[in-house]
N, CA, C and O atoms as a GROMACS GRO file, in nm:
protein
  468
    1UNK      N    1  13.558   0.036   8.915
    1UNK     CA    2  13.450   0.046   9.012
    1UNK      C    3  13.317   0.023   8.941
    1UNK      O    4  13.273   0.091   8.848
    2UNK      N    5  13.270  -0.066   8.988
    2UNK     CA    6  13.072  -0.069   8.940
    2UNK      C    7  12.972  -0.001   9.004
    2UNK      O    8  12.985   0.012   9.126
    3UNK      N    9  12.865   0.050   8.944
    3UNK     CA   10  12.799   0.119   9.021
    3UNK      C   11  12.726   0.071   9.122
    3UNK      O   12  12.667   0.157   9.187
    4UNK      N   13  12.710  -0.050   9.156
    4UNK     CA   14  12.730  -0.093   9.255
    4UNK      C   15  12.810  -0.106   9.387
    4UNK      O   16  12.770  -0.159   9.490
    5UNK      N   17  12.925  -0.050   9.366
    5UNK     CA   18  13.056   0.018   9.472
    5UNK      C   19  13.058   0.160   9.474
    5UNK      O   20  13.125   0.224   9.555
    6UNK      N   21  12.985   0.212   9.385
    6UNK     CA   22  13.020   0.391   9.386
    6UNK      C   23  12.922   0.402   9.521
    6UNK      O   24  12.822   0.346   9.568
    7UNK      N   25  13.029   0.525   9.557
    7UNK     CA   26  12.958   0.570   9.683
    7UNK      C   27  12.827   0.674   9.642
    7UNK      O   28  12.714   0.668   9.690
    8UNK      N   29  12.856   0.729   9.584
    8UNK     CA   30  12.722   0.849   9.490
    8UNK      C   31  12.633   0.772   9.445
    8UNK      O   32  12.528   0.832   9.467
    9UNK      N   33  12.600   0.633   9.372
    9UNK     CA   34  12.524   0.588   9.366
    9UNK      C   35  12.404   0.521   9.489
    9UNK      O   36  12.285   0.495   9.478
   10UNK      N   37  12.479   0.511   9.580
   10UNK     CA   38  12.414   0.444   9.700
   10UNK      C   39  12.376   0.557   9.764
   10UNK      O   40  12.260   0.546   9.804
   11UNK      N   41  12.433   0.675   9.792
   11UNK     CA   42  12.357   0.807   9.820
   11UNK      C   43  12.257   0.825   9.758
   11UNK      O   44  12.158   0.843   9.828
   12UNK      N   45  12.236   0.829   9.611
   12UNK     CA   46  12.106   0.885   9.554
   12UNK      C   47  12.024   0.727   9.593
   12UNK      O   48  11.911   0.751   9.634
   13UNK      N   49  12.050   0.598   9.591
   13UNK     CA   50  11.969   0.499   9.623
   13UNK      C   51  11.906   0.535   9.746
   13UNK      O   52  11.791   0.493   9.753
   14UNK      N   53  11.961   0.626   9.888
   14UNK     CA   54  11.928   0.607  10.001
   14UNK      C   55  11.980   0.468  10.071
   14UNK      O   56  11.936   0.404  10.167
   15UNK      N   57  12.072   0.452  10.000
   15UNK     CA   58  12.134   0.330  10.114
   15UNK      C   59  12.273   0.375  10.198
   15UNK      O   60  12.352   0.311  10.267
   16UNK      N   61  12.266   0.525  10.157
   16UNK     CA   62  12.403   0.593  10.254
   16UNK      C   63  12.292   0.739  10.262
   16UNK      O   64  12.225   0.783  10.168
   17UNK      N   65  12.301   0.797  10.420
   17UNK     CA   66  12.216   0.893  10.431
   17UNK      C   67  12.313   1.044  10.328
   17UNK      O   68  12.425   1.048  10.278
   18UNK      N   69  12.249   1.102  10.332
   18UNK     CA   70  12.299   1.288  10.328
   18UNK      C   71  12.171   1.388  10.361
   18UNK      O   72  12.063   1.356  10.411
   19UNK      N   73  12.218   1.524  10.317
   19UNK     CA   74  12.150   1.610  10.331
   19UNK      C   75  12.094   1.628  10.238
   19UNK      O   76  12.165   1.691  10.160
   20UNK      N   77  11.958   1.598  10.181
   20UNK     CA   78  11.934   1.644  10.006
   20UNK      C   79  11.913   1.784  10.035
   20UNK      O   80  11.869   1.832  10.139
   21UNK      N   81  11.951   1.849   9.920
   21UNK     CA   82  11.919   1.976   9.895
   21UNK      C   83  11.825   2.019   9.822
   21UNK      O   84  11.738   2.097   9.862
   22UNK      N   85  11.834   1.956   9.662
   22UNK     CA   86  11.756   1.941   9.578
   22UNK      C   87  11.730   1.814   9.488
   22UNK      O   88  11.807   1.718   9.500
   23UNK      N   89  11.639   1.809   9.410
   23UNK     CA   90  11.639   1.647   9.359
   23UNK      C   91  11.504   1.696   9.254
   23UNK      O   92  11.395   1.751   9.265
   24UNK      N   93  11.598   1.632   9.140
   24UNK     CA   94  11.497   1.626   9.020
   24UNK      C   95  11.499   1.480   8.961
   24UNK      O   96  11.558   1.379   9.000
   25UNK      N   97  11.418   1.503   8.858
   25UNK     CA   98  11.418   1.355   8.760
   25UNK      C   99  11.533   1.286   8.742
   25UNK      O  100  11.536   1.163   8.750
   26UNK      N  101  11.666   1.379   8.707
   26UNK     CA  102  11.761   1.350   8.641
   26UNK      C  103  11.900   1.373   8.740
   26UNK      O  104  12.008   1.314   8.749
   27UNK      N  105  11.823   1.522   8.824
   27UNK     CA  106  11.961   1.545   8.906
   27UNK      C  107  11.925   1.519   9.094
   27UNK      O  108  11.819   1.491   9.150
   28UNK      N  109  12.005   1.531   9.125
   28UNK     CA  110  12.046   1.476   9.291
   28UNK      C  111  12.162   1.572   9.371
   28UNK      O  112  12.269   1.603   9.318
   29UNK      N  113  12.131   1.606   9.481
   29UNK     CA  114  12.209   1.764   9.542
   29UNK      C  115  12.226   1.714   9.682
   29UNK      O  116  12.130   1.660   9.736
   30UNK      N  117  12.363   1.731   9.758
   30UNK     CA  118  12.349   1.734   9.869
   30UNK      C  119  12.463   1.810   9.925
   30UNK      O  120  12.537   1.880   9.856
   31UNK      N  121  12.475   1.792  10.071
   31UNK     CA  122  12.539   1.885  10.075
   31UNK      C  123  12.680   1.832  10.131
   31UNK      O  124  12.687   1.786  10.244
   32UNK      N  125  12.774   1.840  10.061
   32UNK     CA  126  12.946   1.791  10.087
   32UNK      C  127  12.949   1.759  10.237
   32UNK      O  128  12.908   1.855  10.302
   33UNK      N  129  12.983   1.659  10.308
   33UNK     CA  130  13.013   1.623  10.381
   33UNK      C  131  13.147   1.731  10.440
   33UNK      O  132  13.108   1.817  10.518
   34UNK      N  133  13.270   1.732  10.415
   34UNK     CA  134  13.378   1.823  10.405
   34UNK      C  135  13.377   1.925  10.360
   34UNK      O  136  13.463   1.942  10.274
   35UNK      N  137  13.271   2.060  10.396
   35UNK     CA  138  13.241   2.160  10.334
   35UNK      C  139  13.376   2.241  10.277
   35UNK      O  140  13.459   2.150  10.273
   36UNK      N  141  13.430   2.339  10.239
   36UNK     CA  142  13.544   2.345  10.138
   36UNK      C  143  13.443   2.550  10.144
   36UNK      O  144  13.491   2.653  10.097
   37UNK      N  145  13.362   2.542  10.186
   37UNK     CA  146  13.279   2.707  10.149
   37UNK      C  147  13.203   2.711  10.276
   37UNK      O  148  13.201   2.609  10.346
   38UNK      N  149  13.135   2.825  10.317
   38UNK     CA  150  13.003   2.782  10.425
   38UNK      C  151  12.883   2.724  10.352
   38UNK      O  152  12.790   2.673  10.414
   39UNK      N  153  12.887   2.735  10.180
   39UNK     CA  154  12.782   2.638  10.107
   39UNK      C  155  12.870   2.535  10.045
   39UNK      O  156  12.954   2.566   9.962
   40UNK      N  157  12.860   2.463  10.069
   40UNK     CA  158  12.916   2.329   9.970
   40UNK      C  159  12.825   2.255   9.933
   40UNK      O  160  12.754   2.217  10.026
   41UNK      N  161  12.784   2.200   9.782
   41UNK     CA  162  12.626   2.146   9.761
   41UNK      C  163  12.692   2.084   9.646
   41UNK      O  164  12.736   2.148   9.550
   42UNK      N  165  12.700   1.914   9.661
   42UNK     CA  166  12.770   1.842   9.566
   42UNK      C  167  12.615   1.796   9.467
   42UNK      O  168  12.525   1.724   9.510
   43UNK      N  169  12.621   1.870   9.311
   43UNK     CA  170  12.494   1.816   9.252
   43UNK      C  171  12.542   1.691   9.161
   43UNK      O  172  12.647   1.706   9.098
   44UNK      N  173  12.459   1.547   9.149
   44UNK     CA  174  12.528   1.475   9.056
   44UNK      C  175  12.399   1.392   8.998
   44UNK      O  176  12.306   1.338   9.058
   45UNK      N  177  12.422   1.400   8.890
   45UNK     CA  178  12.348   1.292   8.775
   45UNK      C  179  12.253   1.205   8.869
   45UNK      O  180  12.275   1.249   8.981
   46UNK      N  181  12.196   1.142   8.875
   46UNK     CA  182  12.114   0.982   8.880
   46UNK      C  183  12.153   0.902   8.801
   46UNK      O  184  12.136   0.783   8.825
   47UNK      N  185  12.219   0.944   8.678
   47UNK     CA  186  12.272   0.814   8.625
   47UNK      C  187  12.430   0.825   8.614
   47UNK      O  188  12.487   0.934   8.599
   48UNK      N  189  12.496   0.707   8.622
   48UNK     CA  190  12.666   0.699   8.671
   48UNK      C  191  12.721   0.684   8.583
   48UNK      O  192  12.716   0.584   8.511
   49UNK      N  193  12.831   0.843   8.558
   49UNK     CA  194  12.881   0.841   8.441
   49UNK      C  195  13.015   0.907   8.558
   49UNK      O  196  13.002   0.979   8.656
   50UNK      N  197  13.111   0.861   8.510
   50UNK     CA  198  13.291   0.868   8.564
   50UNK      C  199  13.288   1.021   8.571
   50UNK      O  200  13.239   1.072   8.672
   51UNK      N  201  13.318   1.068   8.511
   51UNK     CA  202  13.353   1.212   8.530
   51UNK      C  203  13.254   1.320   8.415
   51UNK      O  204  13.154   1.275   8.357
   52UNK      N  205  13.305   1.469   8.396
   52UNK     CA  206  13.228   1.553   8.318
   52UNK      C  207  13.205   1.521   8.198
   52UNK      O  208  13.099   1.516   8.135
   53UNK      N  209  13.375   1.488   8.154
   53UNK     CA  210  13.379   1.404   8.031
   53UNK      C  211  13.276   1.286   7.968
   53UNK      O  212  13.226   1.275   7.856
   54UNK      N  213  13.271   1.240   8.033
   54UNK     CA  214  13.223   1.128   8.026
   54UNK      C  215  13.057   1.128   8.012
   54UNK      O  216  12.992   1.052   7.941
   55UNK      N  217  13.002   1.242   8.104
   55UNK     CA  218  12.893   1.254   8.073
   55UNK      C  219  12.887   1.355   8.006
   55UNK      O  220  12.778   1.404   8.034
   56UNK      N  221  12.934   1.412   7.938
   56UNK     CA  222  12.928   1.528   7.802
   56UNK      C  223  12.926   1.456   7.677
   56UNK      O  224  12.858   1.502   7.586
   57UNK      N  225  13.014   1.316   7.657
   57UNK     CA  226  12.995   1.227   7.554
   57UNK      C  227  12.874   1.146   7.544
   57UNK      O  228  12.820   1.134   7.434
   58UNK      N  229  12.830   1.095   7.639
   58UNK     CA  230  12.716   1.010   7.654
   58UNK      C  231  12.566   1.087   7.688
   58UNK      O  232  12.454   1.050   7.652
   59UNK      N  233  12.595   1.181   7.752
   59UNK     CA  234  12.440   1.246   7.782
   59UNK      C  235  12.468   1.355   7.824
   59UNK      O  236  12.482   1.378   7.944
   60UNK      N  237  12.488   1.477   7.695
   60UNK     CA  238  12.530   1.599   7.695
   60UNK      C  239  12.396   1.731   7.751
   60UNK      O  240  12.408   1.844   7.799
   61UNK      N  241  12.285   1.655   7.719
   61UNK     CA  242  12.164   1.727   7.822
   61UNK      C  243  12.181   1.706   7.923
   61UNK      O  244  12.174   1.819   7.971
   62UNK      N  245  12.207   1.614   8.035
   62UNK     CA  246  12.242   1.608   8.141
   62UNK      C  247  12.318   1.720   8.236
   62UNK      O  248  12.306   1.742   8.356
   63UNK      N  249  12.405   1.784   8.128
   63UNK     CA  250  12.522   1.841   8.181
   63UNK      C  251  12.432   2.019   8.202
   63UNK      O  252  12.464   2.113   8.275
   64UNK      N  253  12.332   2.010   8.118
   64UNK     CA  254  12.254   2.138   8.136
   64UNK      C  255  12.185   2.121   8.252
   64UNK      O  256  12.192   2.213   8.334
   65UNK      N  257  12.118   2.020   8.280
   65UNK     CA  258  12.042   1.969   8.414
   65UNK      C  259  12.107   1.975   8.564
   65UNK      O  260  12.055   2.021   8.665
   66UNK      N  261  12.219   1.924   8.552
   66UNK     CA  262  12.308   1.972   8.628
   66UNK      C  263  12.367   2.148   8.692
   66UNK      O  264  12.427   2.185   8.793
   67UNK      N  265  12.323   2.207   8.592
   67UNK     CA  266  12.428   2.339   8.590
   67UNK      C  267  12.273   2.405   8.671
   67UNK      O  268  12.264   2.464   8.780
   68UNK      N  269  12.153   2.367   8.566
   68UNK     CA  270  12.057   2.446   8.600
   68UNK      C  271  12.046   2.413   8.745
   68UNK      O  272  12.039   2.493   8.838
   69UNK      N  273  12.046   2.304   8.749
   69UNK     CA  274  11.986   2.277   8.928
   69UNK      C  275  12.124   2.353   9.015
   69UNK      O  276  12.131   2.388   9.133
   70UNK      N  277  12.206   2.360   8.923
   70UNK     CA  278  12.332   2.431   9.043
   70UNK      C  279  12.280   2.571   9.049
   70UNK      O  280  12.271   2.604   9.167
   71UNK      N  281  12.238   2.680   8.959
   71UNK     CA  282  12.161   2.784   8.986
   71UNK      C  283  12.011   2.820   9.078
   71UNK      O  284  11.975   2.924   9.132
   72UNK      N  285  11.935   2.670   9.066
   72UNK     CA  286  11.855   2.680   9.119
   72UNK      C  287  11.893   2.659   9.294
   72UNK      O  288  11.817   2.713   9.375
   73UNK      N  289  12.002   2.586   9.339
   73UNK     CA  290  12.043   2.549   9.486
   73UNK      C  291  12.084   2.687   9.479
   73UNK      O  292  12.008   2.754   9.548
   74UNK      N  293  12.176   2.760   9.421
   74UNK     CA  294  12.219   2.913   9.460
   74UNK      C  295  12.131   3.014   9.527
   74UNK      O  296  12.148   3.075   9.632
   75UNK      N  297  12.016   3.016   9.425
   75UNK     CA  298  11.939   3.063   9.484
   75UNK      C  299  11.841   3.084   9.583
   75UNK      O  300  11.795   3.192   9.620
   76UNK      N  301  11.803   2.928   9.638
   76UNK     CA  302  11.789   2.879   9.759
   76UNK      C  303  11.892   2.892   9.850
   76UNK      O  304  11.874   2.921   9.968
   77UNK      N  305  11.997   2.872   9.800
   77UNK     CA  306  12.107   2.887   9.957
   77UNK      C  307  12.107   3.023   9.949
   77UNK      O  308  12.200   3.059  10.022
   78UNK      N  309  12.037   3.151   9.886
   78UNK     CA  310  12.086   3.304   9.904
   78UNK      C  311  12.236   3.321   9.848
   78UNK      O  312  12.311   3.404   9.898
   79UNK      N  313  12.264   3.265   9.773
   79UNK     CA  314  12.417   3.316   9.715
   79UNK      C  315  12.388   3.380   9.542
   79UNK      O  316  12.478   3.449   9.494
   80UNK      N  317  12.309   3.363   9.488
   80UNK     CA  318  12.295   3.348   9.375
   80UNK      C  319  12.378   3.485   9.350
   80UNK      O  320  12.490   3.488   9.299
   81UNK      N  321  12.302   3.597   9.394
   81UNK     CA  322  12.361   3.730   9.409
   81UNK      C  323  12.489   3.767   9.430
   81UNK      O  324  12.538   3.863   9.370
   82UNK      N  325  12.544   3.706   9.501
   82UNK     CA  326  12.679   3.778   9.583
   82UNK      C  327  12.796   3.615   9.507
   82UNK      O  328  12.914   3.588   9.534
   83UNK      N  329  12.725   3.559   9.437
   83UNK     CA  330  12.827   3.489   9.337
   83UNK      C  331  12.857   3.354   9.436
   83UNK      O  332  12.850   3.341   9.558
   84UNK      N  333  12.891   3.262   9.332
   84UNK     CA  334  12.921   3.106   9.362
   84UNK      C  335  13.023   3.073   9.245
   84UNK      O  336  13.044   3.126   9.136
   85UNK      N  337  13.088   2.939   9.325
   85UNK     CA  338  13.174   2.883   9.191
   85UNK      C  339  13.130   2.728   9.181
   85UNK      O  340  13.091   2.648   9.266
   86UNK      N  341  13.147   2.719   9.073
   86UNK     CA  342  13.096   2.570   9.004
   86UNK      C  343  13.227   2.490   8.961
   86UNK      O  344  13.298   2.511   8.862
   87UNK      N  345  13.246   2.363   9.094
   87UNK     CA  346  13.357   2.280   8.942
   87UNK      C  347  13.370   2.140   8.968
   87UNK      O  348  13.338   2.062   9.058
   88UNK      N  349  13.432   2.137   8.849
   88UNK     CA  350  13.430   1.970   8.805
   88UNK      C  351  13.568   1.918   8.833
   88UNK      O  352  13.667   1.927   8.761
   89UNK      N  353  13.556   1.865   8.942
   89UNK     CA  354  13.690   1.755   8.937
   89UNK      C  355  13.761   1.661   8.840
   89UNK      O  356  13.701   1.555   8.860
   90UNK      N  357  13.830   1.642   8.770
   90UNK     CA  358  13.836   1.508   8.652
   90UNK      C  359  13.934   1.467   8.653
   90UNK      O  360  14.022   1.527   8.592
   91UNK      N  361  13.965   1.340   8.726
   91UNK     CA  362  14.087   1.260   8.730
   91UNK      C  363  14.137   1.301   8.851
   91UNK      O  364  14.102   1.409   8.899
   92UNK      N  365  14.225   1.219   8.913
   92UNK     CA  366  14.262   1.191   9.039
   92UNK      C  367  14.337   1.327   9.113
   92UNK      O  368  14.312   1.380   9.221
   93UNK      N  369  14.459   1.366   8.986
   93UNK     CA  370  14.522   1.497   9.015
   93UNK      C  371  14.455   1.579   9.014
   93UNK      O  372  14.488   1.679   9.077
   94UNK      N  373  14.317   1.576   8.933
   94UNK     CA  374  14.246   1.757   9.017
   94UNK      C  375  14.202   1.732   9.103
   94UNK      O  376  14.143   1.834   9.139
   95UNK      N  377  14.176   1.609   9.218
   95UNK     CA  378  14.144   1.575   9.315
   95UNK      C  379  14.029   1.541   9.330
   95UNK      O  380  13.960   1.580   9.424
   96UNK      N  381  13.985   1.457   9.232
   96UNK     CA  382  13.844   1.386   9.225
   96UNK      C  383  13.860   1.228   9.290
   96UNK      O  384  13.934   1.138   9.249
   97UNK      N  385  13.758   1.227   9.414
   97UNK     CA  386  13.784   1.093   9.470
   97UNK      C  387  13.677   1.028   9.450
   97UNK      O  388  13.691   0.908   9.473
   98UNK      N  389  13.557   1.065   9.411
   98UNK     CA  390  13.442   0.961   9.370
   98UNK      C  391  13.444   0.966   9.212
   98UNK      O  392  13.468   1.069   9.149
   99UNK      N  393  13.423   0.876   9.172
   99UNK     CA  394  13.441   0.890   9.038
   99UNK      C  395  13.281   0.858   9.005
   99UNK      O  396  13.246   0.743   8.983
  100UNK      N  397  13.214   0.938   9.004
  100UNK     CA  398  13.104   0.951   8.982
  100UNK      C  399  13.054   1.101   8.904
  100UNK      O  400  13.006   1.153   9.005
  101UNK      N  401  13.040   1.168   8.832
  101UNK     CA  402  13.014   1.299   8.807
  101UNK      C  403  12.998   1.356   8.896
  101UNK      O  404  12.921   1.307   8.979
  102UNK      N  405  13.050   1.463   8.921
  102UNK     CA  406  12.989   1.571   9.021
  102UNK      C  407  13.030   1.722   9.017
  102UNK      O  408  13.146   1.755   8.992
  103UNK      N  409  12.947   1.799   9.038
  103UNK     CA  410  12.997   1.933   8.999
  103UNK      C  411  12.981   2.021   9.141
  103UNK      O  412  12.859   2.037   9.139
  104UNK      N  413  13.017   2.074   9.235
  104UNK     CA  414  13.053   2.156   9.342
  104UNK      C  415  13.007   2.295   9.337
  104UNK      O  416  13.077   2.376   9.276
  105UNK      N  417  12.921   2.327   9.382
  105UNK     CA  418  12.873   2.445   9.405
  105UNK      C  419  12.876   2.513   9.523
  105UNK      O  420  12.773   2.509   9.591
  106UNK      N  421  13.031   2.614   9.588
  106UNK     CA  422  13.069   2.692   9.656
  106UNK      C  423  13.025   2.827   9.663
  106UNK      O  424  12.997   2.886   9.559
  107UNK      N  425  13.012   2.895   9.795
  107UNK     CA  426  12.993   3.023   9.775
  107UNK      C  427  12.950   3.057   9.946
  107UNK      O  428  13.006   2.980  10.025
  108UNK      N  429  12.893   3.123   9.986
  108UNK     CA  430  12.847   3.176  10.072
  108UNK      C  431  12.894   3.259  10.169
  108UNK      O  432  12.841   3.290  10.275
  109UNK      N  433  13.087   3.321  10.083
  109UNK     CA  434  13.140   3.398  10.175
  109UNK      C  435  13.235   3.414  10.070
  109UNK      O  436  13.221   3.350   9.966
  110UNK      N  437  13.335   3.495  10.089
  110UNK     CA  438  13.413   3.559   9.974
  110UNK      C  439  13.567   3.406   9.955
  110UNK      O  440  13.666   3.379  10.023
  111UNK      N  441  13.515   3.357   9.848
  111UNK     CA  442  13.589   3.286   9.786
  111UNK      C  443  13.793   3.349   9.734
  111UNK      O  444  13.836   3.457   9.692
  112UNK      N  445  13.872   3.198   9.769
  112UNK     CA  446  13.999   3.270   9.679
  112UNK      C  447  14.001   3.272   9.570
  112UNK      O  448  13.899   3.243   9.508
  113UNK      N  449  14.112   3.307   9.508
  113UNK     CA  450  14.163   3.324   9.350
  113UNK      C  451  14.187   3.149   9.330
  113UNK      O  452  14.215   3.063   9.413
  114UNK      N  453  14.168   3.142   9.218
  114UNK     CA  454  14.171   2.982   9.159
  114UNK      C  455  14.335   2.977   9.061
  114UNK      O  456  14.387   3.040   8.968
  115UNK      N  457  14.367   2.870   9.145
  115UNK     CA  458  14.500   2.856   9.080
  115UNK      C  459  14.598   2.886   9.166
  115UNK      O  460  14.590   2.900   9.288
  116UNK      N  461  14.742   2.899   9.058
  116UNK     CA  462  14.860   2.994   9.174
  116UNK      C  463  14.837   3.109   9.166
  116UNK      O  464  14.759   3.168   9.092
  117UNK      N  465  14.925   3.160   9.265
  117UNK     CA  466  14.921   3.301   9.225
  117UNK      C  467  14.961   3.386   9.099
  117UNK      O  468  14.944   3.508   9.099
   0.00000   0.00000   0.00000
């Protein structure tokens, strides 16, 4: 895929609408289409890197920029307090369908246990 076909890239271009949430220099927030929480707030890079991996090798500040702005949406959505979960999809089987970085910031009601039982 080129970033020219990624769908996350044409979101942060504004050539596919969303909800922004938040938006910095570096990072871009909106809010999941298929919410998965009553907050779902997908934050991702401005620049297009495949997965976490990928941008941990190439632009490992990034990955702080990311996290921070995921604390800073928490606290705007009122969850910061009563707890959120943060995660990274990577590769198809954890069920990552844009291959664009992105990290998921859930919360706004009492979350399950992660994993099996």
């Amino acid at each position: 895929m080129t970033q020219s076909d990624c769908l996350f890239c044409k979101i942060i271009a504004g050539e596919i609408p969303s909800t922004v949430v938040h938006e910095t220099d570096t990072t871009f927030a909106f809010r999941d289409l298929h919410p998965q929480a009553a907050t779902h707030v997908l934050i991702v890079p401005r620049a297009h890197y495949t997965d976490a991996v990928d941008l941990a090798k190439n632009a490992p500040a990034l990955l702080d920029d990311i996290t921070l702005a995921a604390g800073e949406i928490a606290g705007q959505e009122g969850i910061a307090e009563s707890g959120y979960r943060l995660v990274f999809n990577t590769g198809a089987d954890a069920g990552q369908t844009v291959f664009h970085t992105h990290l998921h910031l859930l919360g706004g009601e009492q979350l399950g246990h992660f994993g099996r039982p």
